[in-house]
C-alpha positions as CSV (number, residue, x, y, z in Angstrom):
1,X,11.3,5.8,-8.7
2,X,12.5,9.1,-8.4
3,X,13.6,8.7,-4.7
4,X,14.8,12.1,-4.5
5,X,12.4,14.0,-4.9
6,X,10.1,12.0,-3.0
7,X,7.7,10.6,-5.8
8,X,7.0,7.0,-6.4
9,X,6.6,7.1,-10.3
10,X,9.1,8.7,-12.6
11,X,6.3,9.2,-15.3
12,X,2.3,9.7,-15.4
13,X,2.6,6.8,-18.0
14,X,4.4,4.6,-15.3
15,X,2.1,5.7,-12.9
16,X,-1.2,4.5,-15.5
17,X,0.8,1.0,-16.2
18,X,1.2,0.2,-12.9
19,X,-2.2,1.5,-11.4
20,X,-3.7,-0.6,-14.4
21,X,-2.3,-3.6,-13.4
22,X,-3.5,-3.1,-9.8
23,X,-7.2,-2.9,-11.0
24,X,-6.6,-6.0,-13.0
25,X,-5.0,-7.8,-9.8
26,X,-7.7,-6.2,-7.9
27,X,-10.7,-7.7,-9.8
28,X,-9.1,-11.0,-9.2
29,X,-9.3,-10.6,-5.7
30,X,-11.2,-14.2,-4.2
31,X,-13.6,-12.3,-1.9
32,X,-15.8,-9.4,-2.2
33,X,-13.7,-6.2,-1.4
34,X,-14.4,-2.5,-0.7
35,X,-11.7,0.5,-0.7
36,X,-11.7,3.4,1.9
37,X,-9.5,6.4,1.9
38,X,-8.0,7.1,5.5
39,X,-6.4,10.6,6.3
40,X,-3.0,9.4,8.3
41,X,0.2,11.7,9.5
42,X,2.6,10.6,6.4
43,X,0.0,11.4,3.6
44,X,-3.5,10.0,2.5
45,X,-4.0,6.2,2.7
46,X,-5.8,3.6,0.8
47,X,-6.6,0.5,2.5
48,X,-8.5,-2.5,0.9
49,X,-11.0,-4.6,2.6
50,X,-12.4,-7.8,2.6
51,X,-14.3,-10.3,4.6
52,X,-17.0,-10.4,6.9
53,X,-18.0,-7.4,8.3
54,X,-17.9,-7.7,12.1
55,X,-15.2,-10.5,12.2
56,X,-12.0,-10.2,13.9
57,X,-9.4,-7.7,11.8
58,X,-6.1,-8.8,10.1
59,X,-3.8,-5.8,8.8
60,X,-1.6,-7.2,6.0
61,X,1.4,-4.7,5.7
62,X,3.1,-5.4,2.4
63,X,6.8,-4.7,2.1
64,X,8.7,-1.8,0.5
65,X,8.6,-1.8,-3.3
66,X,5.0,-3.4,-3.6
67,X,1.4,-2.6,-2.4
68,X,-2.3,-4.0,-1.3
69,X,-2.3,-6.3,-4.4
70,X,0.7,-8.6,-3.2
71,X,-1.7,-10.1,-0.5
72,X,-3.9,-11.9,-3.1
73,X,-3.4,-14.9,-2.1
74,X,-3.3,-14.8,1.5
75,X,-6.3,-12.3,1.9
76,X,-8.4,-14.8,-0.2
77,X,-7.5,-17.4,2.7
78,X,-8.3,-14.4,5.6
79,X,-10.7,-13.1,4.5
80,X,-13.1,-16.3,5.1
81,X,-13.1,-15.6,8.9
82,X,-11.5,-12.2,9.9
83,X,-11.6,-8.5,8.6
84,X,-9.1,-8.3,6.3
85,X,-7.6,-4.4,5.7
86,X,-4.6,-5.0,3.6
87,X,-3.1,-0.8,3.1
88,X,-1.7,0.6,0.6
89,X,1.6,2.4,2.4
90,X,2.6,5.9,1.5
91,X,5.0,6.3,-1.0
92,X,4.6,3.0,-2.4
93,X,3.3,2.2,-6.0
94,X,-0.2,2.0,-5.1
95,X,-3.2,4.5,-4.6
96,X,-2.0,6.1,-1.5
97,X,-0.1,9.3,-1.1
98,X,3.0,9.4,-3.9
99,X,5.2,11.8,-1.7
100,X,7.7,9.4,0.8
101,X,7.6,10.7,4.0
102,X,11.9,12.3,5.1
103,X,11.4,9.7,7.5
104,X,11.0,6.9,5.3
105,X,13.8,4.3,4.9
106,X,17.6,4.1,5.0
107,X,17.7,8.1,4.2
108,X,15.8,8.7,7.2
109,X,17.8,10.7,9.6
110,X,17.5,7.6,12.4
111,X,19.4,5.7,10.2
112,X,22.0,8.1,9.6
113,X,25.8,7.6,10.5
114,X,26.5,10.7,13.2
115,X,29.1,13.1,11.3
116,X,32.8,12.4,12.7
């Protein structure tokens, strides 16, 4: 990743391995899913869902370095009897918005030591 600049992938042919495997992960999911694109403050967002429409929702937020994908297994489980909406996060190797917000991570200027 090419953290400084902001962007998730270092090449367009990194960015077509890794958004190839994600479809192939995808079409293993165990239940039925849909994607949606949702407009959000750090950058476009896609979010996958499964289950039964109407049922009570689960958000899966997957950690930093990963994406919708790493919930396989669990959504599988969830997705019997709630909502599942398992995100992509911006700036993340997945389909939602490559640019990482300046208020992302340890760079962020809340994390920062104040200057002596």
């Amino acid at each position: 990743m090419c953290e400084e600049a902001g962007i998730v992938f270092r090449s367009a042919e990194g960015r077509r391995a890794v958004l190839a495997k994600y479809d192939e992960v995808l079409s293993r999911w165990p239940r039925p899913v849909s994607t949606r694109d949702i407009p959000a403050r750090h950058g476009r967002t896609l979010v996958v869902l499964s289950g039964p429409e109407g049922a009570p929702p689960v958000v899966l937020l997957h950690g930093s370095t990963s994406n919708a994908v790493s919930w396989l297994g669990e959504a599988g489980i969830l997705s019997r009897s709630f909502r599942v909406a398992a995100p992509d996060m911006p700036g993340e190797a997945g389909y939602s918005e490559e640019i990482r917000s300046p208020e992302a991570g340890a760079r962020s200027p809340k994390f920062r030591r104040p200057s002596p």
